[in-house]
N, CA, C and O atoms as a GROMACS GRO file, in nm:
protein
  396
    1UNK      N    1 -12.666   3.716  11.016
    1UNK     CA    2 -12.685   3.712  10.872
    1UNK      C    3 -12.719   3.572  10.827
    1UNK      O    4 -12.673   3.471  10.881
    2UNK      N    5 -12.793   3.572  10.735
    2UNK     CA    6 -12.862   3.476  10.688
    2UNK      C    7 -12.746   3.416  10.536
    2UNK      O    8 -12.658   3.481  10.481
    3UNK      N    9 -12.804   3.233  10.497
    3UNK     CA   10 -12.636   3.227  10.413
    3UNK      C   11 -12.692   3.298  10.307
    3UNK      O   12 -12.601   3.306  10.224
    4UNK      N   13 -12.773   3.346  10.269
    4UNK     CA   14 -12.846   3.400  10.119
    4UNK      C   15 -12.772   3.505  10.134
    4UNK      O   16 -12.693   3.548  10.050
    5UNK      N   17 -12.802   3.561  10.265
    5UNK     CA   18 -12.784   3.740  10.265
    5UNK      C   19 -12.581   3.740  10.274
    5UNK      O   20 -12.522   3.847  10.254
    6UNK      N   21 -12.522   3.645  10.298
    6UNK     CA   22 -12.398   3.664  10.283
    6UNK      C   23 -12.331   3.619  10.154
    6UNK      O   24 -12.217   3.657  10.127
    7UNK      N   25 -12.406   3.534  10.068
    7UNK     CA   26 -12.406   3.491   9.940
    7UNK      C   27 -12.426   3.631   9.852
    7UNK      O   28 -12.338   3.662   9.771
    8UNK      N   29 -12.515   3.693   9.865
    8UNK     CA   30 -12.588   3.837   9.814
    8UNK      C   31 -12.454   3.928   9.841
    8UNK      O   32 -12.392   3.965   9.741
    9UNK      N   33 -12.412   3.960   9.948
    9UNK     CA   34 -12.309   4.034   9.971
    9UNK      C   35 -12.204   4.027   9.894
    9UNK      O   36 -12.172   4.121   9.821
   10UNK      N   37 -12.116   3.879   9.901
   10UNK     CA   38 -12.043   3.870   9.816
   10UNK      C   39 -12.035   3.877   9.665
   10UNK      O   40 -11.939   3.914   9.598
   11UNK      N   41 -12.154   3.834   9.622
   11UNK     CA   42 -12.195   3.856   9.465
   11UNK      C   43 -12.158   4.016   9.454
   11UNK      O   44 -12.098   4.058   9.355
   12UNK      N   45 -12.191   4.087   9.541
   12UNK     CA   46 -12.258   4.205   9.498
   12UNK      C   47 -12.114   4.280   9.529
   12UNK      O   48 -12.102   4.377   9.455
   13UNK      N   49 -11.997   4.262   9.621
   13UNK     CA   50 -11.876   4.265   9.621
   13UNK      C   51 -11.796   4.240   9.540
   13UNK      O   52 -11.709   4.325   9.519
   14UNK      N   53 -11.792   4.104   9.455
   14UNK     CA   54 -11.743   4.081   9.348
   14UNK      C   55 -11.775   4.125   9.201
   14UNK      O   56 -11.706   4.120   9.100
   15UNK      N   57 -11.879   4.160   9.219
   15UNK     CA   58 -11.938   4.204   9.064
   15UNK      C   59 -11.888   4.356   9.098
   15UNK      O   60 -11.842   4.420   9.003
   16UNK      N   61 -11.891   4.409   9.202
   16UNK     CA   62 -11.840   4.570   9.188
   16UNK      C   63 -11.716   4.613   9.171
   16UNK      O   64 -11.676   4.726   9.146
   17UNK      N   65 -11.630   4.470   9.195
   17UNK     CA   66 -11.482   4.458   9.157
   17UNK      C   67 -11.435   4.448   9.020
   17UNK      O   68 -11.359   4.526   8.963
   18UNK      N   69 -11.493   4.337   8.970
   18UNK     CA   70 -11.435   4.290   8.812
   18UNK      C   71 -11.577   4.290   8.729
   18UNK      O   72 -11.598   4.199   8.649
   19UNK      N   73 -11.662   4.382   8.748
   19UNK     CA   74 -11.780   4.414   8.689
   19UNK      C   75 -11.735   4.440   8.574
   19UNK      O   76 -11.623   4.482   8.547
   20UNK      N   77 -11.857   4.407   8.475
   20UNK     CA   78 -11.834   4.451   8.339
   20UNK      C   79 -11.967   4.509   8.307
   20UNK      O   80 -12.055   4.470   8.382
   21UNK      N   81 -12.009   4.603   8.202
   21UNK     CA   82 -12.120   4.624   8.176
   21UNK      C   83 -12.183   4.548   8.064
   21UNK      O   84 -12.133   4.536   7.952
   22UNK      N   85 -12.289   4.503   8.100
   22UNK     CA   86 -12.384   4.433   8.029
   22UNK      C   87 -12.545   4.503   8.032
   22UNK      O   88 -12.604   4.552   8.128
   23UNK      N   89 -12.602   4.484   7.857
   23UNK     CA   90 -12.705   4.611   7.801
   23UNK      C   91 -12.818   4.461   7.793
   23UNK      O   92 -12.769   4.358   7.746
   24UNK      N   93 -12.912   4.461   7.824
   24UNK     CA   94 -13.059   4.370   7.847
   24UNK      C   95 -13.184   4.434   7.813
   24UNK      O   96 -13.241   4.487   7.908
   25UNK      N   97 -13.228   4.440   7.724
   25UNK     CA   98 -13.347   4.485   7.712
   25UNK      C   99 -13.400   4.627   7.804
   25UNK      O  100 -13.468   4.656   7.902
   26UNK      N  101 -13.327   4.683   7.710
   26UNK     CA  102 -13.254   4.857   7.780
   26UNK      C  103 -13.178   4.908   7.946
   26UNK      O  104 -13.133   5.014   7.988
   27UNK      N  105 -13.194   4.778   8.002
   27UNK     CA  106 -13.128   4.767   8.108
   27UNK      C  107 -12.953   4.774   8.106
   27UNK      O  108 -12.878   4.709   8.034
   28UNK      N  109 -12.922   4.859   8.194
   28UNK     CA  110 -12.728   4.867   8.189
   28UNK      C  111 -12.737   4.750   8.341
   28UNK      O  112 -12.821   4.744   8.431
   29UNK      N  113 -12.644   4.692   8.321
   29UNK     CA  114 -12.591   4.651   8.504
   29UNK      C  115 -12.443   4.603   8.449
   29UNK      O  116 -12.389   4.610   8.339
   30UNK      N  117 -12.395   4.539   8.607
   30UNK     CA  118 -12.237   4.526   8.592
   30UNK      C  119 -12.282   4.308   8.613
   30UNK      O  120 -12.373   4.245   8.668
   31UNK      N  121 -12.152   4.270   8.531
   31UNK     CA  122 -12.174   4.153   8.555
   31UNK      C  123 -12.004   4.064   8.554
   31UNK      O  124 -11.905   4.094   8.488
   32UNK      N  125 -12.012   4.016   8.596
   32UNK     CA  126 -11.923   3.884   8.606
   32UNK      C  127 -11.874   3.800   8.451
   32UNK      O  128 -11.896   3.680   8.434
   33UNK      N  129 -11.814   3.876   8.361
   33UNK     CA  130 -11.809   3.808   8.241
   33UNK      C  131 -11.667   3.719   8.239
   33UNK      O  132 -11.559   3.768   8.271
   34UNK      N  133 -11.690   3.533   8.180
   34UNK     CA  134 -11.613   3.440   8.190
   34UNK      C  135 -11.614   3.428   8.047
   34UNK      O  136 -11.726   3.421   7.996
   35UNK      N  137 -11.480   3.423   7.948
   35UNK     CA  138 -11.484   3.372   7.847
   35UNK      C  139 -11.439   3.240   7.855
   35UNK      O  140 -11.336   3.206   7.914
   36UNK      N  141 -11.550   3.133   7.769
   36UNK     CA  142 -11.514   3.010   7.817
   36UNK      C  143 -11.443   2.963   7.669
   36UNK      O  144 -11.370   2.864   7.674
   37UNK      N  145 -11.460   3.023   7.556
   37UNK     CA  146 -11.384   2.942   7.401
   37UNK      C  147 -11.421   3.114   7.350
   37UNK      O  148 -11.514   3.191   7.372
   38UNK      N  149 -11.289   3.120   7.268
   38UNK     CA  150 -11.268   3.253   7.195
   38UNK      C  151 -11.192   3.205   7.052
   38UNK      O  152 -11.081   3.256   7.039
   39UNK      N  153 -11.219   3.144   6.979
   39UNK     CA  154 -11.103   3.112   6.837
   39UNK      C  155 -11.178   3.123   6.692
   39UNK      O  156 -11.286   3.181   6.678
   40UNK      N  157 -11.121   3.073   6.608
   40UNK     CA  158 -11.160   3.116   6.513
   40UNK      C  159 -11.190   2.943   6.471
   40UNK      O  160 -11.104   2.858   6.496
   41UNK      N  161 -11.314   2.909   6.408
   41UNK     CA  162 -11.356   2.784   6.306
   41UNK      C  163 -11.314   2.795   6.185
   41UNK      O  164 -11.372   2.887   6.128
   42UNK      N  165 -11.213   2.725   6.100
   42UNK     CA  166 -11.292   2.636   5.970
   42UNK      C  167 -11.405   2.600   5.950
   42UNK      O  168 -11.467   2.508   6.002
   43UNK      N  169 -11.449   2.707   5.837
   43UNK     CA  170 -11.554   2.630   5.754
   43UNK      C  171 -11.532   2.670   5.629
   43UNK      O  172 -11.439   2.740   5.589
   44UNK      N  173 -11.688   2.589   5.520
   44UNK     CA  174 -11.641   2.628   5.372
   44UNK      C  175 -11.608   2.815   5.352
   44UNK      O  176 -11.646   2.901   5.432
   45UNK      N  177 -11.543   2.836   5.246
   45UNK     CA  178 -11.553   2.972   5.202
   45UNK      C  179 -11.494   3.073   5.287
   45UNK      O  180 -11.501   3.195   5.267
   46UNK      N  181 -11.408   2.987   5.430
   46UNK     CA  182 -11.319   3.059   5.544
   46UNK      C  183 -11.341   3.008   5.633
   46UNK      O  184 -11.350   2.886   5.648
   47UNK      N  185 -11.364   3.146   5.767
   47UNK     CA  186 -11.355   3.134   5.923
   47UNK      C  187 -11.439   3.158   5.952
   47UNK      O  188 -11.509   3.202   5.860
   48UNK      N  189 -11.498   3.154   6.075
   48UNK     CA  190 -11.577   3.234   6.162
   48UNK      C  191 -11.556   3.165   6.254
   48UNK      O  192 -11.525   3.047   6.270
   49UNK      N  193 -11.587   3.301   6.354
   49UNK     CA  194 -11.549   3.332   6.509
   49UNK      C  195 -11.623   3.262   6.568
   49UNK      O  196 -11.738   3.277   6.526
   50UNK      N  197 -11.608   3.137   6.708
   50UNK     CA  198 -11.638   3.077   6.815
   50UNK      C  199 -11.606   3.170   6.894
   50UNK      O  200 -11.495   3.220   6.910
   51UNK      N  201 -11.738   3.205   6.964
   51UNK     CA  202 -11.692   3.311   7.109
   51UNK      C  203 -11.818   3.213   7.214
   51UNK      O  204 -11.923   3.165   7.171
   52UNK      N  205 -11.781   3.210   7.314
   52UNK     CA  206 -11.861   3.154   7.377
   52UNK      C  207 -11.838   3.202   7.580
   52UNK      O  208 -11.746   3.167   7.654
   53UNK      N  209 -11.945   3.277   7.609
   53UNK     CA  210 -11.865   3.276   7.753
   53UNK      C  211 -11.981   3.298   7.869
   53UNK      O  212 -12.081   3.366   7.845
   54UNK      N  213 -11.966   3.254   7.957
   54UNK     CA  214 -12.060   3.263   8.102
   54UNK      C  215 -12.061   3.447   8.194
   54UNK      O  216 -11.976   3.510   8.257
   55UNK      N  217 -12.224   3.477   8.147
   55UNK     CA  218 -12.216   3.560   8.260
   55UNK      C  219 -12.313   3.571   8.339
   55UNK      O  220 -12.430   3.538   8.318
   56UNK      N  221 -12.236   3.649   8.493
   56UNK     CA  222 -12.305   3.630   8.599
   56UNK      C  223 -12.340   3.753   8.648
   56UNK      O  224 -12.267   3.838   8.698
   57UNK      N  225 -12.506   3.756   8.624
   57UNK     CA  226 -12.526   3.876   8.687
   57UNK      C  227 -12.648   3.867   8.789
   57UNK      O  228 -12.728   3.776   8.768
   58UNK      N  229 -12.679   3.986   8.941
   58UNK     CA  230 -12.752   3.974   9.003
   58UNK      C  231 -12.887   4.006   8.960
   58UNK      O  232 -12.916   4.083   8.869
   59UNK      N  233 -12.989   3.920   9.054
   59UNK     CA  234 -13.099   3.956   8.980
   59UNK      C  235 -13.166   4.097   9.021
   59UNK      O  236 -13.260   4.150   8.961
   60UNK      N  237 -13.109   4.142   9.123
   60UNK     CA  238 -13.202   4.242   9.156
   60UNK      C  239 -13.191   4.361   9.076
   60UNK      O  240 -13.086   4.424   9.094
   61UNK      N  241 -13.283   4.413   8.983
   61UNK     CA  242 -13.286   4.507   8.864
   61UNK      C  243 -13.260   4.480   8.745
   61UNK      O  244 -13.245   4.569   8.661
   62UNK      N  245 -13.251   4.353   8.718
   62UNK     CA  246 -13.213   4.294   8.593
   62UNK      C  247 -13.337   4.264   8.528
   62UNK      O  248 -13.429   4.267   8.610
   63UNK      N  249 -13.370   4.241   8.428
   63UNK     CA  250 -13.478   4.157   8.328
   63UNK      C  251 -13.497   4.046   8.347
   63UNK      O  252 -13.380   4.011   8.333
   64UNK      N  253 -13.539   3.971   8.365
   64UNK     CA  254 -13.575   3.814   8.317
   64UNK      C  255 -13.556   3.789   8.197
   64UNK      O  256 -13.625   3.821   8.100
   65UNK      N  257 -13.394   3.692   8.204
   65UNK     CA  258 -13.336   3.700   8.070
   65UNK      C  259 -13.440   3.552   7.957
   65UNK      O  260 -13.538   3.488   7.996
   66UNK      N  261 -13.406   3.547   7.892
   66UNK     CA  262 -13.463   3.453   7.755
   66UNK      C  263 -13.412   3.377   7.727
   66UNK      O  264 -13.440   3.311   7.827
   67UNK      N  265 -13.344   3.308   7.668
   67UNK     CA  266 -13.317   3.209   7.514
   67UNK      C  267 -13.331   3.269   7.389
   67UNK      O  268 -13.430   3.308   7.327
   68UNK      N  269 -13.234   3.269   7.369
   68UNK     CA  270 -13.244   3.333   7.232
   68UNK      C  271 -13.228   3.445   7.184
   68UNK      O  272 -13.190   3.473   7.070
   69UNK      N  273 -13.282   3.582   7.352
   69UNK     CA  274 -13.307   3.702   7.305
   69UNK      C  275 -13.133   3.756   7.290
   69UNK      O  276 -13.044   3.679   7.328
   70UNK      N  277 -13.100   3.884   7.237
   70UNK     CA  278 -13.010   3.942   7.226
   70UNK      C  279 -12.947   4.007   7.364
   70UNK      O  280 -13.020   4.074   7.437
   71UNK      N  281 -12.809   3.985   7.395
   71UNK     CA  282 -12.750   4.101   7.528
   71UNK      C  283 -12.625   4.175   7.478
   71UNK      O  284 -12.572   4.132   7.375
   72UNK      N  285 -12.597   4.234   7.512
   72UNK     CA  286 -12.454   4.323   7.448
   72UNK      C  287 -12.373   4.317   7.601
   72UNK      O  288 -12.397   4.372   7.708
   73UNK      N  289 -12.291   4.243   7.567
   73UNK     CA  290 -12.181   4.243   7.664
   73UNK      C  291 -12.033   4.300   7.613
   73UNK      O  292 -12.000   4.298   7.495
   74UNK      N  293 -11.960   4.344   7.705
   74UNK     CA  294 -11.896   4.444   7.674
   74UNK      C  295 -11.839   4.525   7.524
   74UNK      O  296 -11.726   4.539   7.476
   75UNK      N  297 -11.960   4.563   7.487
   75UNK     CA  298 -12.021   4.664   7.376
   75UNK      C  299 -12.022   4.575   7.272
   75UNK      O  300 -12.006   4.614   7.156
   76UNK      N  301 -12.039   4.458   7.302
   76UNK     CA  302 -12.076   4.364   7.150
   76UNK      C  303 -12.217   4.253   7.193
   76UNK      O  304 -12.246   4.192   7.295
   77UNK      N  305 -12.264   4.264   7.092
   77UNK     CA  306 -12.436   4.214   7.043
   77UNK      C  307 -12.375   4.035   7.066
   77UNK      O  308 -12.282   3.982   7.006
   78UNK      N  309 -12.442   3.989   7.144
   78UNK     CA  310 -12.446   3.815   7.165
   78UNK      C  311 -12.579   3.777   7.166
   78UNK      O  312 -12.667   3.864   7.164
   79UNK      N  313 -12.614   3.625   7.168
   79UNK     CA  314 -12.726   3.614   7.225
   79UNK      C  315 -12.729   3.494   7.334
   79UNK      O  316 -12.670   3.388   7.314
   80UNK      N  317 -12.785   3.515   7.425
   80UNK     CA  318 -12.827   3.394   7.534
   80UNK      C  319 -12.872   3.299   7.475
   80UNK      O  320 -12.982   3.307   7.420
   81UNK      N  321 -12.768   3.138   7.471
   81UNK     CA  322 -12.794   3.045   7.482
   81UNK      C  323 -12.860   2.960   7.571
   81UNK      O  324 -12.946   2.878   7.538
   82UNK      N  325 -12.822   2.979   7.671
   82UNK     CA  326 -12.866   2.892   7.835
   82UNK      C  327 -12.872   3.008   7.934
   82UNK      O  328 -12.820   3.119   7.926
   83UNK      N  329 -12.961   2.949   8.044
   83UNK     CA  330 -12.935   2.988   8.166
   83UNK      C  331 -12.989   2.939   8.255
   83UNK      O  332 -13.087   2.865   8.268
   84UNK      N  333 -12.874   3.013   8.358
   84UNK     CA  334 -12.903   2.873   8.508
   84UNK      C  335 -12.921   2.976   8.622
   84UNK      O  336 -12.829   3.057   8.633
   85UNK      N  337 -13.022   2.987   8.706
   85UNK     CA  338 -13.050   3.047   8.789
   85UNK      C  339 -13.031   3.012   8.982
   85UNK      O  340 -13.015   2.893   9.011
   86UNK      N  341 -13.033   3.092   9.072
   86UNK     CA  342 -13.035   3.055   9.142
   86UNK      C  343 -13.104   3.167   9.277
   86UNK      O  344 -13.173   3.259   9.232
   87UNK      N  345 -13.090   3.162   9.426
   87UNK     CA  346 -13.186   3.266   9.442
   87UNK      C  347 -13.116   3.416   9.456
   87UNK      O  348 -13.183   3.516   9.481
   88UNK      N  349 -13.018   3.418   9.444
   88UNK     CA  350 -12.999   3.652   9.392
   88UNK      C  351 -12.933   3.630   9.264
   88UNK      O  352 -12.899   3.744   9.230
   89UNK      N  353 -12.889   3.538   9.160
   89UNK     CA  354 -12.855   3.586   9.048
   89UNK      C  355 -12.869   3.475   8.923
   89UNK      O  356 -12.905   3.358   8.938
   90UNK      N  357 -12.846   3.517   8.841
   90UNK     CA  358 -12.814   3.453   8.675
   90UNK      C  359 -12.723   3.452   8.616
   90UNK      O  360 -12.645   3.547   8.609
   91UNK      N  361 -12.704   3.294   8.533
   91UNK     CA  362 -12.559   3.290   8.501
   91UNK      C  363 -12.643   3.249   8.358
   91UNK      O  364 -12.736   3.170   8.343
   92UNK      N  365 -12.570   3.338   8.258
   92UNK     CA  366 -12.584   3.330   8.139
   92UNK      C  367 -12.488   3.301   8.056
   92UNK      O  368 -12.378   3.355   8.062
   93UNK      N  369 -12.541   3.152   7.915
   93UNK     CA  370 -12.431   3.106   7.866
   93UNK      C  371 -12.442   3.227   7.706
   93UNK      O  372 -12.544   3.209   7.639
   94UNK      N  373 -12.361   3.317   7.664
   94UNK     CA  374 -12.375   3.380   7.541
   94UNK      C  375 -12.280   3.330   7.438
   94UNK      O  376 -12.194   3.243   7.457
   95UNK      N  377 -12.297   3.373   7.362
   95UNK     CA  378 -12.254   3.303   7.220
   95UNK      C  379 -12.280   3.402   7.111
   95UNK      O  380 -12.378   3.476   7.119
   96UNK      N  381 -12.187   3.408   6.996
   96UNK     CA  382 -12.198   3.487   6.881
   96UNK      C  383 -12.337   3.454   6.847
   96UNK      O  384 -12.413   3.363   6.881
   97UNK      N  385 -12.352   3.584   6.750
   97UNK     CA  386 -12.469   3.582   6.688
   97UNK      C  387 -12.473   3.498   6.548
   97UNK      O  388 -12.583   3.483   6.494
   98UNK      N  389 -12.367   3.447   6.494
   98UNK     CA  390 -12.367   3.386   6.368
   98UNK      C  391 -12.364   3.186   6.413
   98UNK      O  392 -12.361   3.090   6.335
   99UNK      N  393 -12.364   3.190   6.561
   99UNK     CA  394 -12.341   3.030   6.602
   99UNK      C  395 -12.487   2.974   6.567
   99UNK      O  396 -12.513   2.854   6.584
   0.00000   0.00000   0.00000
């Protein structure tokens, strides 16, 4: 085995463990979701929600994700801030839609 193809394995082991579903431009797959900040801001006229979190999903059957575009991770509407790629998957930074 090659280190990709044992890298691939394990991704694909771990995401079938603590998988979550994530919706992509009508695409379902399972992904690796990290919440990295979950609280609530001060600002004028109240609060609003800081959600911010890393997910990791494989590329094989996935979309070629965006900037900017919209993903629904576990059944709530975010949008992709960043992402960092590598060769079997994508790690996507999401963020509320009101950030």
């Amino acid at each position: 085995m090659t280190f990709h193809e044992i890298n691939a394995d394990a991704a694909r082991q771990a995401i079938e463990y603590m998988g979550q579903a994530v919706t992509y431009k009508g695409a379902t797959a399972k992904a690796i979701v990290n919440e990295l900040t979950a609280e609530q801001e001060l600002q004028i006229g109240g609060s609003q929600n800081a959600f911010a979190a890393s997910v990791y999903v494989r590329k094989t059957g996935f979309p070629v994700p965006v900037i900017g575009d919209r993903i629904t991770v576990a059944g709530v509407e975010r949008y992709i801030a960043s992402i960092a790629t590598d060769p079997i998957s994508y790690t996507l930074t999401v963020e509320d839609l009101t950030q």
